[in-house]
C-alpha positions in Angstrom: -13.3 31.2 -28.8 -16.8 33.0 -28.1 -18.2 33.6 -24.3 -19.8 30.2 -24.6 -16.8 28.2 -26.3 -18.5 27.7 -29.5 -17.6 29.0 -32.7 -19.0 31.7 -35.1 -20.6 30.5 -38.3 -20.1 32.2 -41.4 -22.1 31.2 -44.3 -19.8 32.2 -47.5 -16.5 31.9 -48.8 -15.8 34.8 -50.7 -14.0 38.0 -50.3 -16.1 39.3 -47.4 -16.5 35.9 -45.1 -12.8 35.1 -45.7 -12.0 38.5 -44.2 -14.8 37.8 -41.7 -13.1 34.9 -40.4 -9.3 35.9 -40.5 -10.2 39.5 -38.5 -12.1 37.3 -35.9 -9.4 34.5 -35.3 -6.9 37.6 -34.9 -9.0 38.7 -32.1 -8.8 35.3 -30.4 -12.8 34.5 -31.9 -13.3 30.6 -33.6 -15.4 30.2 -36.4 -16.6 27.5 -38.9 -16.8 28.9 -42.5 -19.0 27.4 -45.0 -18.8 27.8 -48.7 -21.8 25.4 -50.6 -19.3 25.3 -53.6 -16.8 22.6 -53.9 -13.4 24.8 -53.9 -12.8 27.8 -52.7 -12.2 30.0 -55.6 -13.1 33.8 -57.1 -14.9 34.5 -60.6 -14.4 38.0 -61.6 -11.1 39.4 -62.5 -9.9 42.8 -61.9 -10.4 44.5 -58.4 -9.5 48.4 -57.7 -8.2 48.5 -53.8 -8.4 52.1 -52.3 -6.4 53.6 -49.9 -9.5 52.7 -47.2 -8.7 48.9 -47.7 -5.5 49.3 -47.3 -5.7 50.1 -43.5 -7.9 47.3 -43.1 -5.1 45.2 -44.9 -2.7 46.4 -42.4 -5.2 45.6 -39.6 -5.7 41.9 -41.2 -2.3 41.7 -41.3 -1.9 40.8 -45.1 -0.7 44.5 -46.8 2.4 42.9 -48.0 1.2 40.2 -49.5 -1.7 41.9 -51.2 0.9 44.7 -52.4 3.5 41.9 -54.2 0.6 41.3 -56.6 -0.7 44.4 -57.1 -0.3 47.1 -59.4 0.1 51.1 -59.2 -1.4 52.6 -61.4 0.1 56.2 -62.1 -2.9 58.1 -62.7 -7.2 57.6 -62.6 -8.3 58.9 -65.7 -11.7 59.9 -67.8 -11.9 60.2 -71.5 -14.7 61.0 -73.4 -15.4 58.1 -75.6 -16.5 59.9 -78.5 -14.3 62.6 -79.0 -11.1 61.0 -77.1 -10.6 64.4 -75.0 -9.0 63.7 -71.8 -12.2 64.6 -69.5 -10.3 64.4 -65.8 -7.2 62.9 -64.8 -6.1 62.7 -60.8 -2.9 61.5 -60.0 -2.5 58.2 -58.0 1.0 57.8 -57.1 2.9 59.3 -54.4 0.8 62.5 -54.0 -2.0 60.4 -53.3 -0.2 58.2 -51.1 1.0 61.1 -49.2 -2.9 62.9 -49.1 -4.6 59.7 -48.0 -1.5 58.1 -46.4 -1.9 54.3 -47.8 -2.0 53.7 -51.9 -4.3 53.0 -54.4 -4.2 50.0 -56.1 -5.9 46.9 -59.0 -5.0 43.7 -58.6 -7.4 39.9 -60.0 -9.9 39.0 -57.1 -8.1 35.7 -57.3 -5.1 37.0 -55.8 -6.7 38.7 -53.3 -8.9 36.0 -52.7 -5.8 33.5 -52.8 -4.6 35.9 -50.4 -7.1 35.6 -47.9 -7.6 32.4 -48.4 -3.9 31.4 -47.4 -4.3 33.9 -44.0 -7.1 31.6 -42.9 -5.5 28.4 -43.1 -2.8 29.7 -41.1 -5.2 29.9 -38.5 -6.1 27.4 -36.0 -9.1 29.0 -34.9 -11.0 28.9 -38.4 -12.6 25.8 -39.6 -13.1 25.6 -43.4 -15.6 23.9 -45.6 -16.6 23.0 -48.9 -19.5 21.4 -50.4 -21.5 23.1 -47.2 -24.7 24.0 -48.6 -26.8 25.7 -46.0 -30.5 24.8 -46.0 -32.2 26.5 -42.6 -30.8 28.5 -40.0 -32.5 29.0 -36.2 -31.6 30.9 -33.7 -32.7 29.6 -30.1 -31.8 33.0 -28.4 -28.8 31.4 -27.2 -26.8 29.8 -29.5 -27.3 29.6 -33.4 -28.1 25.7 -35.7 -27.6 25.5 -39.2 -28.7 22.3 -41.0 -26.9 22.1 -44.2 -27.7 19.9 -47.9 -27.0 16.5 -46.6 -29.2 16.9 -43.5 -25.9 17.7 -41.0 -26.5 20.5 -38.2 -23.7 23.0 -37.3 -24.4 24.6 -33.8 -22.7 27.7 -33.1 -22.4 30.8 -30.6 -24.0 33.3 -33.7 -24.4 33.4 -37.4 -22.9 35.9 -39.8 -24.4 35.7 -43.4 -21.6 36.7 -46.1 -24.0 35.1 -48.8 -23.6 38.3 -51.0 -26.7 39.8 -53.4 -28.8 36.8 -53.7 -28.9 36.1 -49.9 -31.1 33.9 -48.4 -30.5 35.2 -45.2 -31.5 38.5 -45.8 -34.8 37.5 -46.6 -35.9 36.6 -42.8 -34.2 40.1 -41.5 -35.0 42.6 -44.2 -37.8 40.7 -46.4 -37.5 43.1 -49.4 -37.7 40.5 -52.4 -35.2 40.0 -55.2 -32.6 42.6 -55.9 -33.0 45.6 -58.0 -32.0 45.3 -61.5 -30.2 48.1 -62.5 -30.5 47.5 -66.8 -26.7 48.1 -67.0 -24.6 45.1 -68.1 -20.7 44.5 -67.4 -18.6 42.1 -69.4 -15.5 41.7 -68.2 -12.2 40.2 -70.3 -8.5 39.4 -69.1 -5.8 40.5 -71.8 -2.0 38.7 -71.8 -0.3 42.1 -71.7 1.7 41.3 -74.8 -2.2 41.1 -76.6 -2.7 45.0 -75.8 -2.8 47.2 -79.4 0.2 48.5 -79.7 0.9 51.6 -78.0 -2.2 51.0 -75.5 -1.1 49.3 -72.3 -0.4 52.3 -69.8 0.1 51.9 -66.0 -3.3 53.6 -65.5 -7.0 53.0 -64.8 -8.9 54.4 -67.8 -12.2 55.1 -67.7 -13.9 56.2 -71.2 -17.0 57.5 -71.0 -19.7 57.1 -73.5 -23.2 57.4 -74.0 -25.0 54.9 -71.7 -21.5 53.0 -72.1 -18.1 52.9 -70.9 -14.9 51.1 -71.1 -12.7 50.3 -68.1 -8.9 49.1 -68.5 -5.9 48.9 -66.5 -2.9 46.4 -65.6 -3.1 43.2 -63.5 -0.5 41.0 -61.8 2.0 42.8 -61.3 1.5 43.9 -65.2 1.4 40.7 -66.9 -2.3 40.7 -67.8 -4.6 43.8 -68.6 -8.4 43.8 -67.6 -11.2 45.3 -69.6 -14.8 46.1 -68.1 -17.1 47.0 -70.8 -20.6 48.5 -69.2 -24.1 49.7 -71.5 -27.6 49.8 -70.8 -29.6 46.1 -71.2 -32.4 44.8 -70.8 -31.3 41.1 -70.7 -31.4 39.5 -67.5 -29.2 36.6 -66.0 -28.2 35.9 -62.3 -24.8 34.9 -61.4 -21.5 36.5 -62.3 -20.1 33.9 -65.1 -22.4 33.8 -68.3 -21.0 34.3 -71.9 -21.7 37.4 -73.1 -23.1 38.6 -76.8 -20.2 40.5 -78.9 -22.5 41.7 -81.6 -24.7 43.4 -78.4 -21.5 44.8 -77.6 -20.0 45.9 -80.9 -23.7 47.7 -81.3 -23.3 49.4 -78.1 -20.4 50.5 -78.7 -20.6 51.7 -82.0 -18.8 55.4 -82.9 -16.9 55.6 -80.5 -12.9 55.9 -80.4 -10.6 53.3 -82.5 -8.9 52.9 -79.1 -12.0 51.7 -77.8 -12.8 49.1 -80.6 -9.1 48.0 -80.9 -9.6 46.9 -77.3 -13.0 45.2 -77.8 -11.7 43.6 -80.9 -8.8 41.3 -78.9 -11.9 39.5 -77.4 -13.9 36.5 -78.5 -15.2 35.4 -75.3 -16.6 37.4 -73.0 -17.9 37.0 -69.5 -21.0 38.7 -68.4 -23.1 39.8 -65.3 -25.9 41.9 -65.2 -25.4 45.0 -62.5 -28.1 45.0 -59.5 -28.0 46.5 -56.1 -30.8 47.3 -53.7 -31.9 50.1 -51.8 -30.1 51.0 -48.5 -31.3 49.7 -44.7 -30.1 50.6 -41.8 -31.0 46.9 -39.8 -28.9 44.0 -41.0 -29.3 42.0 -37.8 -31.8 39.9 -35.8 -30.7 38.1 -33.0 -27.6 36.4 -33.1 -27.8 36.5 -36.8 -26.1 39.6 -38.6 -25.4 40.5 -42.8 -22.1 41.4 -44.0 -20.6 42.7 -47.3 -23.3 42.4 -50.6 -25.6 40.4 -48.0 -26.5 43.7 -46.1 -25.8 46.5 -48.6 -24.9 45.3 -52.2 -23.9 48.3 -54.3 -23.1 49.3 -58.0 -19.8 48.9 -58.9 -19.4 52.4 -60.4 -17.1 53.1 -57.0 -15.2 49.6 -57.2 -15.8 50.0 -53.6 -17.7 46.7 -53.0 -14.7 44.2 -51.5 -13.4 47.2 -50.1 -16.8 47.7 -48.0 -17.0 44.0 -46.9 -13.3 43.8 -46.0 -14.2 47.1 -43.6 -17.2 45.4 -42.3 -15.0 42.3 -41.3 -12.4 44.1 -39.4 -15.6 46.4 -37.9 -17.6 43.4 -37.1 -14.3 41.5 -35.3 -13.6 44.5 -33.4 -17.2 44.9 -32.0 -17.9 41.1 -31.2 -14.3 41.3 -29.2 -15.5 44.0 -27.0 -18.9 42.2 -26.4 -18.2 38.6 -26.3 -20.4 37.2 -24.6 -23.5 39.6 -26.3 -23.3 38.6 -30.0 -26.3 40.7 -30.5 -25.1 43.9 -29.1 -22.2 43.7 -30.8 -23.9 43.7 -34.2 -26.0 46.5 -33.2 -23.1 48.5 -32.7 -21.0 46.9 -36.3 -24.8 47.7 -37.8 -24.3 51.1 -36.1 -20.7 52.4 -37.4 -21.4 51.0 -40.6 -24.7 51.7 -42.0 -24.8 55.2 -43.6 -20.6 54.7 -44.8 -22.4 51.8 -46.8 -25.5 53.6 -47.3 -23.9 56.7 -49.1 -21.6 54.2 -51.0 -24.7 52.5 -52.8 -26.4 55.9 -53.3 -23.2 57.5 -54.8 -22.2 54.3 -56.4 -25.8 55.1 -58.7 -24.6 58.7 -59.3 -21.4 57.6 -61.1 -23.3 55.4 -63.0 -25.3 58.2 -64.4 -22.6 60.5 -64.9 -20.4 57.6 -66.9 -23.5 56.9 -68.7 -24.0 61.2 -69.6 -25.7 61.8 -72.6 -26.6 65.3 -74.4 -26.1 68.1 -72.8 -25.2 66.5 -69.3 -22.8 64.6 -70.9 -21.0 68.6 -72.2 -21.7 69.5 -68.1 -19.9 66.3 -67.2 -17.3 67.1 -69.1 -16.9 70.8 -67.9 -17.3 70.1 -64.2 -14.4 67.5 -64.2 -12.6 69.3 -66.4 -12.3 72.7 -64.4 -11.1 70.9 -60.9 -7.7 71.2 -60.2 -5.7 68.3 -58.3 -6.4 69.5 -54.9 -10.2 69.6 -55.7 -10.3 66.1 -56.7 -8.4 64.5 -53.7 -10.9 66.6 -51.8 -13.9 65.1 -53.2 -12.5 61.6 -52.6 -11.8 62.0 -48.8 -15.1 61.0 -47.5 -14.5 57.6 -49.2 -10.9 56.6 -48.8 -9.7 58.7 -45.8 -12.7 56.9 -44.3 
């Protein structure tokens, strides 16, 4: 437990406060958990893991088990989705393993949810609940009350917030208002992988690139499913990651572009939907014995697939800094807000640039194209170290 025998609270059940709560029982820290929905589940789909993550895996001590659901895929490729040229393509199999030393990897959030889910009930030291809403948070400057939905008060040593893009917890450390719509739209489909077009299902992670569109697909579970991600530029505006999306917007978006393209779109009826935001980079997420993790302090495009991967590395960061300062909460999340805030910080920024260069149209679409093209093997690994050597 903490300096003062009480445990950490974690407001959040997802990806990031899982992870949050699994690296601090492995360092010998309690904590009570609290997810305001009544299971704890994932919504989403398909998840690309990079060789980053997979050190944190090891360090969470759940690389196995995340691997025996995975897949791995053979090569990252860019086509443009016009023509159907083969824009970039960059190995991901051994020769990557071997350059970054750990793998690259897709697998369904669920699993890796499930995943972490199943790591934390193993634990004695983490305390798990549903149907926690919290209401109001205070810090007294030495311990930390939350007061949830049905009026009951949860005392604890400190607070971390993993209440991803729409927190409510940000709000009384960074006060910058509702997040910044991006006017890109993702829907997102799961495929049975006998469903694929003939000739179409590849052990790879294609990316085609249109104009102010694209198309993502790869393998899932092990290859039983295959996941699309279709991206263009919206206006219309929904929060949360589970509404129905509009085919017709989509067929119109999508319109001249490769039969490969349409013969993927065409398998689905019903789409899911969520519309992309982020906000701008900050380099305080804490105040007190209150601290942001994951989306909550530095919510990102997804244009990297880097956002789990960030959370899990602030989780195993965080654990490792409130170890070596147990009984200072808050100088341990100066120095997790320290290590971490311009890795996240160039992460969102970058995650924007790919967005754009997906998106290319005219002549920076023909540049696009060119740049990629000319790099050899070597050049691409290179241009990927600051992000998964990291």
């Amino acid at each position: 437990m903490t300096g003062m025998n009480r445990p950490v609270i974690i407001i959040g059940g997802g990806i990031g406060g899982l992870a949050t709560a699994l690296a601090l029982a492995l360092k010998g820290i309690g904590s009570v958990l609290l997810e305001q929905s009544a299971e704890f589940k994932e919504v989403g789909a398909g998840i690309q893991l990079g060789p980053n993550v997979f050190r944190r895996f090891e360090a969470l001590g759940i690389r196995a088990a995340i691997e025996a659901d995975a897949v791995f895929p053979e090569n990252l490729i860019m086509r443009d989705a016009l023509t159907g040229e083969v824009v970039t393509k960059i190995p991901m199999g051994d020769q990557a393993r071997a350059h970054w030393g750990m793998p690259y990897a897709v697998t369904h959030r669920a699993d890796l949810h499930g995943t972490l889910l199943q790591a934390c009930l193993a634990q004695k030291a983490i305390t798990l609940r549903n149907n926690a809403k919290v209401m109001a948070w205070q810090d007294s400057g030495t311990g930390v009350t939350v007061t949830l939905a049905d009026g009951e008060k949860i005392a604890g040593d400190s607070l971390i917030a993993c209440d991803g893009l729409w927190s409510q917890v940000r709000a009384d450390i960074v006060n910058d208002g509702k997040p910044r719509v991006s006017g890109h739209i993702a829907y997102r489909a799961v495929l049975p992988a006998a469903d694929v077009p003939q000739g179409q299902f590849e052990n790879n992670v294609v990316l085609w690139a249109g104009p102010k569109t694209h198309l993502v697909h790869y393998p899932l579970r092990r290859g039983e499913l295959f996941n699309l991600v279709a991206v263009f530029h919206s206006n219309r505006y929904e929060e949360g990651w589970n509404a129905f999306g509009d085919v017709e917007e989509l067929n119109e978006r999508f319109q001249n572009q490769q039969p490969q393209v349409h013969n993927l779109l065409g398998k689905i009826d019903s789409w899911r939907m969520w519309v992309l935001c982020d906000r701008e980079p900050v380099a305080n997420w804490t105040k007190g014995r209150i601290v942001l993790l994951g989306d909550a302090a530095h919510p990102m495009l997804q244009y990297l697939a880097q956002g789990a991967c960030m959370a899990i590395e602030d989780a195993v960061c965080l654990a490792e800094k409130m170890a070596a300062r147990r009984d200072d909460p808050h100088a341990a999340f100066l120095a997790y807000q320290q290590e971490r805030y311009l890795r996240t910080a160039r992460v969102q920024v970058m995650a924007r640039v790919y967005g754009d260069f997906y998106h290319a149209t005219g002549p920076v679409r023909e540049l696009r194209n060119g740049l990629l093209s000319g790099r050899n093997q070597a050049q691409a690994y290179a241009g990927n170290d600051w992000l998964y050597g990291g």
